[in-house]
TORKEMAR-827986 format. One record per residue (C-alpha): residue number from 1; residue in one letter; x negated, y negated, z negated. Coordinates in Angstrom, 2 decimals. Layout:
BEGIN
MARTI/n/res/u/v/w
MARTI/NUM/A/X/Y/Z
...
***
This chain:
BEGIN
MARTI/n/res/u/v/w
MARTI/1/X/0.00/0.00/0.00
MARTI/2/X/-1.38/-3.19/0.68
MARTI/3/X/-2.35/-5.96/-1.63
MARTI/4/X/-2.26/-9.82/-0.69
MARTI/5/X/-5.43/-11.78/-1.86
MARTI/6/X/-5.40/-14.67/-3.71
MARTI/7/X/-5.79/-16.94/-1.03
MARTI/8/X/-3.02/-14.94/0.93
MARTI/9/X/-0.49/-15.18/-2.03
MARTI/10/X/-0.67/-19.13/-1.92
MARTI/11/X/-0.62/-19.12/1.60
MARTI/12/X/2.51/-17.10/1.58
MARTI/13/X/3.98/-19.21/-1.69
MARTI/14/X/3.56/-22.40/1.03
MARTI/15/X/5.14/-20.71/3.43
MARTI/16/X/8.06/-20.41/1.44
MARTI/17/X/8.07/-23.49/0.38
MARTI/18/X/8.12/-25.38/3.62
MARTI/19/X/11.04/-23.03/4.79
MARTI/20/X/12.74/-23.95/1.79
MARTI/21/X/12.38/-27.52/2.53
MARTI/22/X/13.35/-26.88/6.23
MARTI/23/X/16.70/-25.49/5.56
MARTI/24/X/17.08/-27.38/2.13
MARTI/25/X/20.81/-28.95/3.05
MARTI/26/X/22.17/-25.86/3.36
MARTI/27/X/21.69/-24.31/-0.28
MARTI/28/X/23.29/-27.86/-1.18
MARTI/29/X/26.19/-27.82/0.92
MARTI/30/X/26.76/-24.68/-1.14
MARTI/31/X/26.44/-25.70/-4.54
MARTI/32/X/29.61/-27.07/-4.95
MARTI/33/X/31.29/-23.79/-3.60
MARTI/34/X/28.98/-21.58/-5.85
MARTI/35/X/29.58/-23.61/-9.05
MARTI/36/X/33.50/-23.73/-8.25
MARTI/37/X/33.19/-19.67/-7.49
MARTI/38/X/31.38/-19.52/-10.72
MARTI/39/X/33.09/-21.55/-13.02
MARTI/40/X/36.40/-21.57/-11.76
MARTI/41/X/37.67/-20.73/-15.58
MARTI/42/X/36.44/-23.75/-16.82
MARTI/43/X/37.29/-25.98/-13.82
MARTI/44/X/41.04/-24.18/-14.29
MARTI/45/X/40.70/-25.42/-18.06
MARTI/46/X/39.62/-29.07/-16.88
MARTI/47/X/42.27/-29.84/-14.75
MARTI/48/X/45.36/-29.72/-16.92
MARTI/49/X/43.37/-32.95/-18.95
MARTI/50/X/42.09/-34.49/-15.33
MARTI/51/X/45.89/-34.47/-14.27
MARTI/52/X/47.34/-35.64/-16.95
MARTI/53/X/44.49/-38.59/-17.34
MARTI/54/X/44.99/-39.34/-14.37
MARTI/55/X/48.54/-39.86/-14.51
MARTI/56/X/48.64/-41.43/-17.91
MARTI/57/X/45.91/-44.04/-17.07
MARTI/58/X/45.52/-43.71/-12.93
MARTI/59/X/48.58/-44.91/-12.04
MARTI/60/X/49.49/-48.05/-14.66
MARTI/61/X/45.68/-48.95/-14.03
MARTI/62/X/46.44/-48.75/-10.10
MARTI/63/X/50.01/-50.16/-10.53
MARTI/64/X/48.42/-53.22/-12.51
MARTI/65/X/45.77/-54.36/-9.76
MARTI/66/X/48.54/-54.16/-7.04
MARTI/67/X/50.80/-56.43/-9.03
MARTI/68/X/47.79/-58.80/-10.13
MARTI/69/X/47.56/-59.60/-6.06
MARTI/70/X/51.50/-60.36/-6.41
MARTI/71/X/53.63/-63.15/-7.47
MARTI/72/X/55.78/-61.08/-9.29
MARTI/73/X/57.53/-62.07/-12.23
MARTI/74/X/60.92/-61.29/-14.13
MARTI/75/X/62.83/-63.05/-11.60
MARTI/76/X/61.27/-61.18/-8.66
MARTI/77/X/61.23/-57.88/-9.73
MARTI/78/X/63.28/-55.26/-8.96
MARTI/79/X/66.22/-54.54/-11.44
MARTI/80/X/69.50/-53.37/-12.21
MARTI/81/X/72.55/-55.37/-13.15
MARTI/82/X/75.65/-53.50/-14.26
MARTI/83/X/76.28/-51.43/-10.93
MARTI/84/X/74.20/-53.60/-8.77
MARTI/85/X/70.93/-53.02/-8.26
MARTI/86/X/68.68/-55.86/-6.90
MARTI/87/X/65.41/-55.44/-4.83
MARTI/88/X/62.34/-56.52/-5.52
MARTI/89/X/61.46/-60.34/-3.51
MARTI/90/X/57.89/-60.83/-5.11
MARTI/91/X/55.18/-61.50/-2.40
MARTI/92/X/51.71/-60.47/-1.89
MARTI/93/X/49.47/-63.96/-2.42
MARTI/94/X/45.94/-61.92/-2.47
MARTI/95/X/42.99/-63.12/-4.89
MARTI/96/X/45.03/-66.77/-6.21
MARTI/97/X/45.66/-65.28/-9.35
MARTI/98/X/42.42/-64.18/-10.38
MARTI/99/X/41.14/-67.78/-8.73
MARTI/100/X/43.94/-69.87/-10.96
MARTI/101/X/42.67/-67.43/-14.04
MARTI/102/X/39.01/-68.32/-13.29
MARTI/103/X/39.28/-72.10/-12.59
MARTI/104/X/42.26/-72.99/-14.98
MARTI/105/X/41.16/-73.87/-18.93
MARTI/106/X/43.95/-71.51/-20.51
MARTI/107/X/41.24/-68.50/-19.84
MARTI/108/X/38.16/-70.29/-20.21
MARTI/109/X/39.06/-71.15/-23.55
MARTI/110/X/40.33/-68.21/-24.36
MARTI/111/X/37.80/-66.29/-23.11
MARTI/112/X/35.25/-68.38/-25.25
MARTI/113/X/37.46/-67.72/-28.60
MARTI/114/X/37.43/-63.75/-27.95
MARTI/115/X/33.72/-63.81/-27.31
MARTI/116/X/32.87/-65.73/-30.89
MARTI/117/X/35.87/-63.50/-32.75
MARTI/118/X/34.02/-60.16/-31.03
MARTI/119/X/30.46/-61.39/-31.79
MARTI/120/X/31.40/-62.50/-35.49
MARTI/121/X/33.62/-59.52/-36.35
MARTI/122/X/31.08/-57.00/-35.50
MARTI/123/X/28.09/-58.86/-36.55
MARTI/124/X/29.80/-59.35/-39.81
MARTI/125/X/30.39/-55.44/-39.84
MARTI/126/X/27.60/-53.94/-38.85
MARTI/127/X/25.62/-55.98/-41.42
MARTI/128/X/27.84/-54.85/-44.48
MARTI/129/X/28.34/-51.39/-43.11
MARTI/130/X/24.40/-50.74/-43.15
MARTI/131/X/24.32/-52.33/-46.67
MARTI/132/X/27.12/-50.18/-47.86
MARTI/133/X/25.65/-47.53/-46.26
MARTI/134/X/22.07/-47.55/-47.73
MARTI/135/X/23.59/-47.98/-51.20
MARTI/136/X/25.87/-45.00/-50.95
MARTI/137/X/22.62/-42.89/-49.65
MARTI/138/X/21.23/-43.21/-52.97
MARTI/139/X/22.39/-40.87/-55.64
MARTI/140/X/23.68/-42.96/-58.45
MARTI/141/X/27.08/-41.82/-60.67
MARTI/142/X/30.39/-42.01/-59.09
MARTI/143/X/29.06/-42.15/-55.70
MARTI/144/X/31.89/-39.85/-54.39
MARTI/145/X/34.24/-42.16/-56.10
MARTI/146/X/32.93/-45.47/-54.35
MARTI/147/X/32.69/-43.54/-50.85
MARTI/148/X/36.34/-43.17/-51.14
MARTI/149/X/37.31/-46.46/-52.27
MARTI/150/X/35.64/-47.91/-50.13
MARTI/151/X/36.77/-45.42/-46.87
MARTI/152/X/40.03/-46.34/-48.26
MARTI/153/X/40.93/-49.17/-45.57
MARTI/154/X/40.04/-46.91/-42.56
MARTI/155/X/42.80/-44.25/-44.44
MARTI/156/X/45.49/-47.00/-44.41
MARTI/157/X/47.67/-47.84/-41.28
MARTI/158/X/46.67/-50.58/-39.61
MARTI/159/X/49.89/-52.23/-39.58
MARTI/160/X/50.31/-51.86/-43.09
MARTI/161/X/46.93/-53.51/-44.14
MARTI/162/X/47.56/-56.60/-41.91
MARTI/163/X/50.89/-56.87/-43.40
MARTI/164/X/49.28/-56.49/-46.62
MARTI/165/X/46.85/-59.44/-45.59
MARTI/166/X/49.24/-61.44/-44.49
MARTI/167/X/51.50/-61.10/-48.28
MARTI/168/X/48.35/-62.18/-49.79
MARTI/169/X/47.75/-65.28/-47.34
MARTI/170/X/51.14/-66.71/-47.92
MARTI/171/X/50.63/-69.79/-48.41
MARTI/172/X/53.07/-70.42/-51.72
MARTI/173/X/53.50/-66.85/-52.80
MARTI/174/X/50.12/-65.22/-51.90
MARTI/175/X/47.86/-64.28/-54.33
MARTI/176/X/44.80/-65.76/-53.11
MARTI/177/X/46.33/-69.50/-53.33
MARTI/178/X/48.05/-68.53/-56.76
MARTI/179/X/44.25/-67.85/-57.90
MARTI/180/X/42.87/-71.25/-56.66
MARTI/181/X/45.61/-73.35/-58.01
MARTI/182/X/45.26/-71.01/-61.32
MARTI/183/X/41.61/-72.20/-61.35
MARTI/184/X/42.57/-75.87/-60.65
MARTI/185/X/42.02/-76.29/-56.88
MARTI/186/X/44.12/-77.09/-54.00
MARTI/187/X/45.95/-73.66/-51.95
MARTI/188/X/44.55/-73.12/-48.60
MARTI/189/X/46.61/-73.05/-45.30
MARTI/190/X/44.77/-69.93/-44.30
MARTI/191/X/47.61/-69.09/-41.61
MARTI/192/X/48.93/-72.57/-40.59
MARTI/193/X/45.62/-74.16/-39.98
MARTI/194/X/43.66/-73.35/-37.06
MARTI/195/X/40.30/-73.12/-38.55
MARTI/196/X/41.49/-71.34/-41.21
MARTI/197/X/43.78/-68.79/-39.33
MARTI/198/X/40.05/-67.67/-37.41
MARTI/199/X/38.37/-66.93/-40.83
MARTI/200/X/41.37/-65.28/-42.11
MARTI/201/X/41.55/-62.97/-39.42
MARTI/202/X/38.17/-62.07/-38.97
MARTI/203/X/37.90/-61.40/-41.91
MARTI/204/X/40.75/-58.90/-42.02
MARTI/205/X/39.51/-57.34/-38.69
MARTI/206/X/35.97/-57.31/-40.92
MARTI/207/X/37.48/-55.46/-43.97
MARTI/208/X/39.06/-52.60/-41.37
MARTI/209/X/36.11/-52.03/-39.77
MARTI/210/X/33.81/-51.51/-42.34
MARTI/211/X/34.36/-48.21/-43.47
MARTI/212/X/33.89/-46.78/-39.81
MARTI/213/X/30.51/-48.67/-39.30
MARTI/214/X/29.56/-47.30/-42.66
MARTI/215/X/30.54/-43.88/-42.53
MARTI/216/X/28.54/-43.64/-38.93
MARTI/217/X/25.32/-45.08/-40.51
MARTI/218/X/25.35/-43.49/-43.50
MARTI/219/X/25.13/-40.18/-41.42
MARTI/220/X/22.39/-41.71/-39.56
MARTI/221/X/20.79/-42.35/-42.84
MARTI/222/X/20.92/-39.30/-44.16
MARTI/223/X/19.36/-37.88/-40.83
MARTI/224/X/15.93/-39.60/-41.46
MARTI/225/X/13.65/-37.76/-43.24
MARTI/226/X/12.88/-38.17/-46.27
MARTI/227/X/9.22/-37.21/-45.94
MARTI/228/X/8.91/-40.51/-44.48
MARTI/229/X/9.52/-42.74/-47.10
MARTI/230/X/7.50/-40.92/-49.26
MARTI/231/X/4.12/-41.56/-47.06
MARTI/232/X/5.46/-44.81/-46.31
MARTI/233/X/5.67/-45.31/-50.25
MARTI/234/X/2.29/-43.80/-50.48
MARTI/235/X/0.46/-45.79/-48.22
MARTI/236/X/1.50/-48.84/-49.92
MARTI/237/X/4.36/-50.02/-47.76
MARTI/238/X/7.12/-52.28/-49.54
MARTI/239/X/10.59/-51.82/-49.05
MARTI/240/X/11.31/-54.33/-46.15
MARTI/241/X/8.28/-52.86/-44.31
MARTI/242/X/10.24/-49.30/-44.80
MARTI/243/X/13.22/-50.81/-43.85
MARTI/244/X/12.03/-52.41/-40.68
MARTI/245/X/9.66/-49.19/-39.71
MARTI/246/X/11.36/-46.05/-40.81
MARTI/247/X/15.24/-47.12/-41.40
MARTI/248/X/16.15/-49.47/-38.64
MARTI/249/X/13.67/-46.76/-35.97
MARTI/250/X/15.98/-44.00/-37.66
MARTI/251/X/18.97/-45.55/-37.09
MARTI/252/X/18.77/-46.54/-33.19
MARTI/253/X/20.52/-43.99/-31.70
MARTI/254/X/23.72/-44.54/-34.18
MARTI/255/X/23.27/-47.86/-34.16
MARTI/256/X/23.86/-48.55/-30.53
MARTI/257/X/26.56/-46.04/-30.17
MARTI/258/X/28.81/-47.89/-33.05
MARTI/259/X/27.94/-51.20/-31.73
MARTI/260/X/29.37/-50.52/-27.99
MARTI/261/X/32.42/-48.80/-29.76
MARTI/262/X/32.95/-51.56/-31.98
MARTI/263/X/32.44/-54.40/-29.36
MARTI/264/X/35.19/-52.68/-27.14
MARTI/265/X/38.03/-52.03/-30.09
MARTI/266/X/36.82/-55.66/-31.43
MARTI/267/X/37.41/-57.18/-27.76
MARTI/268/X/41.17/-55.59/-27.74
MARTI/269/X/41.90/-56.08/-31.24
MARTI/270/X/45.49/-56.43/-30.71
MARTI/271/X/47.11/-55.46/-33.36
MARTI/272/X/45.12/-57.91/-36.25
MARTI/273/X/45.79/-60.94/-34.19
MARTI/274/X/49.22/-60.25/-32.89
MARTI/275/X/51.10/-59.17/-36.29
MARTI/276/X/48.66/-61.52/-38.22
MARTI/277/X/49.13/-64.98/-37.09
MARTI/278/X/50.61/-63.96/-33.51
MARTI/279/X/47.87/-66.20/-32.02
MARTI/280/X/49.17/-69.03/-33.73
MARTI/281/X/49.07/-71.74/-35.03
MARTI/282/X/49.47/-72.73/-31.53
MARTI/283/X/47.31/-70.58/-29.85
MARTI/284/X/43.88/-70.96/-31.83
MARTI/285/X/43.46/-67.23/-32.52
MARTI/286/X/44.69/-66.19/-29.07
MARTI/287/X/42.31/-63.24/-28.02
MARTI/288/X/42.56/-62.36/-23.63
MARTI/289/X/44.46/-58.87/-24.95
MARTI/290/X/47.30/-60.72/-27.07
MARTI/291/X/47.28/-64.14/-24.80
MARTI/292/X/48.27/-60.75/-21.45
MARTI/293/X/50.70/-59.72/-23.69
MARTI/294/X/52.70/-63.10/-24.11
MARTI/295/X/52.92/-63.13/-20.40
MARTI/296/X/54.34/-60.28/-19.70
MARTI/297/X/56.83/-59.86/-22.82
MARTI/298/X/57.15/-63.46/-24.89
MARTI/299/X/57.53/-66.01/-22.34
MARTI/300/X/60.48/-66.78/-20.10
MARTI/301/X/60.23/-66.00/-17.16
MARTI/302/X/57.60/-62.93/-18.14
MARTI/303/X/54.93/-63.71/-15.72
MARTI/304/X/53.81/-59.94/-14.95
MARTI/305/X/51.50/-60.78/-12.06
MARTI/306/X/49.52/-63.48/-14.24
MARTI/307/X/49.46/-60.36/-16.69
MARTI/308/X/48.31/-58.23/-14.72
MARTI/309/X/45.67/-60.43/-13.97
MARTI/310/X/44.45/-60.75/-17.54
MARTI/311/X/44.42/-57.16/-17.62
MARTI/312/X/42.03/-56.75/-14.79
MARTI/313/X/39.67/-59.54/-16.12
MARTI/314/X/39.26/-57.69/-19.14
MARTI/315/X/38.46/-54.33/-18.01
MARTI/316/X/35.82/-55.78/-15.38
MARTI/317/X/34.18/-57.85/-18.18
MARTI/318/X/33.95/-54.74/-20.50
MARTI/319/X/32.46/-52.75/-17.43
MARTI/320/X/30.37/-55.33/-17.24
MARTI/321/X/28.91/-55.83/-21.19
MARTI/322/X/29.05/-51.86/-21.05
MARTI/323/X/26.79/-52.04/-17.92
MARTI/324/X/24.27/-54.53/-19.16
MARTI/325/X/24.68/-52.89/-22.75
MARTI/326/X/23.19/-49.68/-21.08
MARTI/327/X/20.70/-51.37/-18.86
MARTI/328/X/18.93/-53.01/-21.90
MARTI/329/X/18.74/-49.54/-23.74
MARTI/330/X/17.03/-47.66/-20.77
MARTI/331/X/14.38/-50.87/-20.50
MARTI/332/X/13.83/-50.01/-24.42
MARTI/333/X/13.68/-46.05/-23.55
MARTI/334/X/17.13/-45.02/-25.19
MARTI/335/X/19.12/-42.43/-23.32
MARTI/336/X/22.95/-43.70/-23.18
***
């Protein structure tokens, strides 16, 4: 039987190789084919959720661009009346109600409002999450009892903690006013006043969102080794240098993870704002998600094309942040 030499082997090995790369589109005109005749139980698994997804978000998300390109409205529409049933008359007008959004000040100013309520509210969190966080890592007594207090908000309905919020910023009955005129001073028109309604509902949006942020970096926390601090400790490094160098390192990967999540559900706060204040007084704590809403379901006629329109804004400028967002990690060499 014969034997191939070295020097055949690699010759042969080439061979192969530059065949392979000859004919290399066919093998990948049959990979889909293979991995469907391969894994047809999981694609068969799949596409109950793809369906439905598709369904549940593909066609509003589809049926709200086509009606942002509109003029429609409540007048326009088509609806029934008794027995008579009246066809839609709205028109197609193109891109003028993205360009009346984009050059009018009702969205610029808006816009700007959302941006500083999103930036404070999760700054604000994030910072007392980590701190809440690295003082529930430590083992102290009653730890378990302090994680659950303090967990306690995210347990609560939403709805019922804003209500809650909103008892105790009454302005003659709520407790917070009953304390300052108990200790002498003037109440506070925490929902009536404009600069006032924005610190009282950030700082309800805060106090829900704390207990997430720290419940998803105190599991980063408790991922870091310990074995780390304890060089760190004995090579003489203080506790802001093992913050900076070992905690803030260790928490990377959680961090930016929490922070996207908590941009996005910051960004379409809705409920906070909307059973809060209702973007009142006025409409100084009008956020894009509450200010589309109006549109379509407060005023008269309900504008649903200049709703639409909102709608569309805000998804591209989240696909946006979320495409920058990931952009800067992979120039820093994070994986998102």
């Amino acid at each position: 039987m014969a034997v191939d030499t070295p020097s055949q082997s690699v010759v042969k090995a080439a061979g192969d190789h530059a065949r392979g790369r000859s004919r290399g589109t066919g093998p990948k005109r049959r990979a889909p084919k293979r991995s469907l005749a391969t894994h047809w139980y999981a694609w068969a698994m799949v596409a109950p959720v793809v369906i439905v997804i598709a369904v549940i978000i593909g066609y509003p998300l589809g049926r709200g661009i086509y009606l942002s390109l509109t003029d429609a409205n409540e007048r326009n529409v088509a609806r029934t009346i008794g027995v008579n049933e009246i066809p839609a008359t709205y028109e197609f007008v193109g891109l003028d109600n993205y360009k009346a959004a984009l050059t009018g000040s009702q969205f610029l100013s808006t816009l700007g409002w959302t941006v500083l309520w999103t930036v404070s509210c999760v700054t604000i969190t994030f910072a007392l999450g980590l701190v809440f966080a690295h003082i529930l890592n430590r083992k102290f007594a009653g730890r378990s009892v302090y994680r659950m207090m303090l967990i306690l908000p995210w347990a609560i309905p939403g709805f019922v903690s804003v209500f809650a919020w909103r008892f105790l910023y009454d302005e003659r009955r709520g407790m917070l006013n009953q304390i300052l005129t108990g200790a002498g001073l003037d109440g506070v028109p925490w929902l009536n006043d404009p600069t006032w309604a924005k610190f009282a509902v950030i700082a309800v949006n805060v106090w829900l969102g704390v207990p997430f942020m720290m419940v998803a970096l105190l599991g980063g926390l408790q991922s870091i080794p310990g074995e780390l601090y304890e060089a760190a400790e004995m090579d003489g490094a203080n506790a802001w240098q093992r913050f900076r160098n070992i905690t803030l390192p260790g928490l990377r990967s959680v961090s930016t993870t929490v922070l996207l999540l908590s941009t996005i559900w910051t960004f379409n706060m809705f409920p906070v704002i909307f059973l809060l204040t209702g973007g009142g007084p006025g409409d100084a704590t009008q956020i894009l998600v509450t200010q589309a809403y109006q549109f379509s379901f407060q005023i008269s006629p309900r504008d649903f094309a200049q709703s639409s329109t909102w709608g569309v804004l805000i998804l591209v400028l989240l696909m946006a942040f979320a495409a920058i967002y990931r952009r800067v990690l992979r120039k820093q060499g994070e994986v998102w």
